[in-house]
C-alpha positions as CSV (number, residue, x, y, z in Angstrom):
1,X,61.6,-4.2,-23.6
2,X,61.4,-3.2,-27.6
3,X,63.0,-5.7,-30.2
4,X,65.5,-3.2,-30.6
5,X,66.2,-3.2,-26.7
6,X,67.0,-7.0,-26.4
7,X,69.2,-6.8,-29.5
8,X,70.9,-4.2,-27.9
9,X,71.4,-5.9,-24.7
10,X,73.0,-9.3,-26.8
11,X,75.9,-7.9,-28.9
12,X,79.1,-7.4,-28.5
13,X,80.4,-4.3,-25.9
14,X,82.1,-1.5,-27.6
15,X,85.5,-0.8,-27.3
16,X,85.9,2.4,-24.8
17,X,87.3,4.5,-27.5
18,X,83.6,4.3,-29.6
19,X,81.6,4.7,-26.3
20,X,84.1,7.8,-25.8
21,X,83.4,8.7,-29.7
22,X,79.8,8.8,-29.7
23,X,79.2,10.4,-26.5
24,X,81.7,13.5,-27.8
25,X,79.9,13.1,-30.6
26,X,76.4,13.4,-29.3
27,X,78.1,16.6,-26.9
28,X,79.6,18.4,-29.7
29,X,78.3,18.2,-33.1
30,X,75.2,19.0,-34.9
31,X,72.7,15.9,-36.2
32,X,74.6,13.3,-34.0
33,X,72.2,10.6,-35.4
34,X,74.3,10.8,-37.9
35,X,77.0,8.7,-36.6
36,X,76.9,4.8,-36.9
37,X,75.4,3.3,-33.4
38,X,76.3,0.4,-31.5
39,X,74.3,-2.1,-33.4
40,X,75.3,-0.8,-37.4
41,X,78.9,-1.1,-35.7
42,X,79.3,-4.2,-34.7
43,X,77.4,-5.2,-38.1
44,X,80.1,-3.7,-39.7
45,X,82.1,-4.9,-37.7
46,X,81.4,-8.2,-38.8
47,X,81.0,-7.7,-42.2
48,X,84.9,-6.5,-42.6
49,X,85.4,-9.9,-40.2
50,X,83.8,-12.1,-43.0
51,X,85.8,-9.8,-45.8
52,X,89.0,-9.7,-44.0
53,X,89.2,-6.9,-46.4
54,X,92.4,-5.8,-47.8
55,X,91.7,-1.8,-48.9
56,X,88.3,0.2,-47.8
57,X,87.0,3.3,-49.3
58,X,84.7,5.0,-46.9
59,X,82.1,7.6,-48.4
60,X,81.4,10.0,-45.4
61,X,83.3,10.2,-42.4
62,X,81.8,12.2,-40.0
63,X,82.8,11.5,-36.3
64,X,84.7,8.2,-37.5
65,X,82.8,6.0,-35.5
66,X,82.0,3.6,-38.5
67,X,85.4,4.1,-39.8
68,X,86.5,2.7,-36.6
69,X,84.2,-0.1,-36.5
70,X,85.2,-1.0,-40.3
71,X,88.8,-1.1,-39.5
72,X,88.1,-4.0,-36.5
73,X,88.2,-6.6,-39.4
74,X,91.2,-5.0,-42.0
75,X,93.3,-8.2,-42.9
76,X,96.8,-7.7,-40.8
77,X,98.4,-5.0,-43.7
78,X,94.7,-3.3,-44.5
79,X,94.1,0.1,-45.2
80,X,91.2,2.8,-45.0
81,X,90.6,5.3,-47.0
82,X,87.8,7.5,-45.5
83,X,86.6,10.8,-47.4
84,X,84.7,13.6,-45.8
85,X,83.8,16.5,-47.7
86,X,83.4,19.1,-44.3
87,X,86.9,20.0,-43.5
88,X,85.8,21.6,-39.9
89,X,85.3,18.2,-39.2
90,X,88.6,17.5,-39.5
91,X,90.1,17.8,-36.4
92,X,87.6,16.3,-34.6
93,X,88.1,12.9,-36.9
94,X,91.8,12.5,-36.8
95,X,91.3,13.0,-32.7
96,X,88.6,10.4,-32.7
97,X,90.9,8.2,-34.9
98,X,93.7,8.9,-32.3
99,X,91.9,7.3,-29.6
100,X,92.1,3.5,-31.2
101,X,94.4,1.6,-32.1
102,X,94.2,2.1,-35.7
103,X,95.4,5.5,-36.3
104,X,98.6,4.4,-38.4
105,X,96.0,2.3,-41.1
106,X,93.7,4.6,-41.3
107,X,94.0,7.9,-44.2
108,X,91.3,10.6,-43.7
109,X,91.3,12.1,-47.4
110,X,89.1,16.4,-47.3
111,X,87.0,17.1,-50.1
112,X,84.6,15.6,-52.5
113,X,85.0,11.5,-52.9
114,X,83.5,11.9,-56.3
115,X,87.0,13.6,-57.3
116,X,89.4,11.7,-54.9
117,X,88.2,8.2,-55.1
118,X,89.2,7.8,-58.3
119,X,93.1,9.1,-57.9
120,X,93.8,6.6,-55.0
121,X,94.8,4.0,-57.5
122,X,93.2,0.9,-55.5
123,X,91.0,-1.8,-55.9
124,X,88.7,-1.9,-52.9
125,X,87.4,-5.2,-51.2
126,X,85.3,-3.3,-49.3
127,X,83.3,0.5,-50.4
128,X,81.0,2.0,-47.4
129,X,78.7,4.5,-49.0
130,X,77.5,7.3,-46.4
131,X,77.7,10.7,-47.9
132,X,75.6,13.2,-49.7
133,X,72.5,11.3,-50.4
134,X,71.8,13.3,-53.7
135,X,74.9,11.7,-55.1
136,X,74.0,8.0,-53.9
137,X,73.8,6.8,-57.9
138,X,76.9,8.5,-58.9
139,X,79.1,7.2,-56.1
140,X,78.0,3.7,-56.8
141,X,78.9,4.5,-60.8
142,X,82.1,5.4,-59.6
143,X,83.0,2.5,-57.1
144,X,81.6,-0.5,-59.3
145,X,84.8,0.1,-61.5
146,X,87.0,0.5,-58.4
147,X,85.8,-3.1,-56.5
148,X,88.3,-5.9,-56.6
149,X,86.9,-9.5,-57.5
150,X,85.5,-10.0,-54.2
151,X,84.7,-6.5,-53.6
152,X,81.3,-5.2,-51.9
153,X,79.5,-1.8,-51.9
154,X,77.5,-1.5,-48.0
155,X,75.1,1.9,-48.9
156,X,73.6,3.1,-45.5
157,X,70.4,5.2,-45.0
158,X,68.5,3.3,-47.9
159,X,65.1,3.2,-46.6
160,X,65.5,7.0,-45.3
161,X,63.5,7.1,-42.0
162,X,61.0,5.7,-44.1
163,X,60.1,7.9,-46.2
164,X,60.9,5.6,-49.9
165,X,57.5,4.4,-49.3
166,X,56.0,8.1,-49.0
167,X,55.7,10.5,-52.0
168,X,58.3,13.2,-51.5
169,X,57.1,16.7,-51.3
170,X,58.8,18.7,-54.4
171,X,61.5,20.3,-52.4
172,X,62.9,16.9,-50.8
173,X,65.9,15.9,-53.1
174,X,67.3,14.2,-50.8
175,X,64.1,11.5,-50.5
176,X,64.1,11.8,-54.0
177,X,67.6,10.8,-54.9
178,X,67.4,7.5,-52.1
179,X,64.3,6.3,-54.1
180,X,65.8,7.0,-57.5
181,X,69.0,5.1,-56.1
182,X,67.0,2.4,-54.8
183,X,65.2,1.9,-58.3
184,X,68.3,2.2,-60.0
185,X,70.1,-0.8,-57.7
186,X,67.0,-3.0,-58.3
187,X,67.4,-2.4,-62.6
188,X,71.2,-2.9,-62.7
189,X,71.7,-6.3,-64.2
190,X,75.1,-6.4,-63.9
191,X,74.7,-6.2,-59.9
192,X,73.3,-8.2,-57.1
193,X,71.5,-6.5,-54.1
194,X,69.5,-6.8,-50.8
195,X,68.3,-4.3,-48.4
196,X,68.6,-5.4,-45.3
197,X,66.0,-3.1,-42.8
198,X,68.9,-2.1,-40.1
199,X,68.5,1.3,-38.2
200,X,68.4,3.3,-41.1
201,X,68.3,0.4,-44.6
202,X,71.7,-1.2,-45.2
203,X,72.0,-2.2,-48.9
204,X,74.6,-4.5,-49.7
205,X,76.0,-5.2,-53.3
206,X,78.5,-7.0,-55.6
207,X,78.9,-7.3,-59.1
208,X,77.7,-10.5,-61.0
């Protein structure tokens, strides 16, 4: 049995409508890897537990399996906001979303968060940051103005398979951009940050 095995085998079971979610999603979309597991989920999970967050901005839908998991721990009259910029993902989402019980908190906003974000006229307790990698810095230049007092920026996918302690060939933005936003977390003095090594790099931040 791996490390990752027996932490597996102690958390928390999934509700039947994320087990239903991420098989469909495995079945029927391209790079389902994509999607939050079980083990990111329930860590989200937890976090919005601990937050009891009031508003959350998600950056990247995709099959709404973290969206899900985010909303377990919405304080009893939260709200998400989740923007995905492929709209042929849309049905799929909003039938995933269907399947909880959180359909009626939950608005799944089309198009680019870099342009919608900032017309939603909230202050977000929580921000999950899991879109375009290449625009990892300027979604976190837009959020920091949009946290509440308490608020707290989760980034996923921040130690990239890897590959931020590799040089990047000359045609991998996407490397490129996830070390550049790394770097640029690290130098922000008006911020506080840690990466934690989960699946993929988890970076958690909150202004000073």
């Amino acid at each position: 049995m791996t490390i990752d095995e027996y932490i597996t085998d102690h958390l928390e079971a999934e509700p039947e409508y994320l087990r239903t979610i991420f098989r469909n999603t495995n079945l029927k979309l391209l790079n389902p890897r994509m999607q939050s597991g079980h083990y990111q989920g329930r860590l989200l999970k937890m976090f919005t537990r601990m937050l009891c967050p009031h508003h959350i901005l998600e950056i990247g839908t995709f099959s709404a399996y973290s969206t899900l998991c985010l909303a377990e721990g919405l304080s009893p009259d939260g709200h998400i906001d989740t923007i995905e910029i492929d709209d042929e993902l849309e049905d799929f989402i909003n039938d995933n979303i269907s399947l909880s019980p959180f359909a009626d908190r939950i608005t799944l906003h089309i198009g680019d968060a870099l342009q919608i974000a900032p017309t939603l006229g909230k202050q977000f307790d929580l921000v999950f940051v899991d879109g375009n990698k290449r625009h990892y810095r300027q979604y976190l230049d837009m959020v920091l103005p949009l946290l509440s007092e308490r608020g707290v920026v989760l980034a996923d996918n921040t130690l990239w398979s890897g590959k931020v302690v590799e040089k990047p060939t000359s045609g991998d933005y996407q490397t490129k951009e996830i070390i550049a936003f790394n770097r640029y977390v690290a130098q922000n003095s008006a911020i506080e940050q840690i990466i934690l090594p989960v699946r993929d790099g988890l970076t958690i931040i909150r202004k000073k």
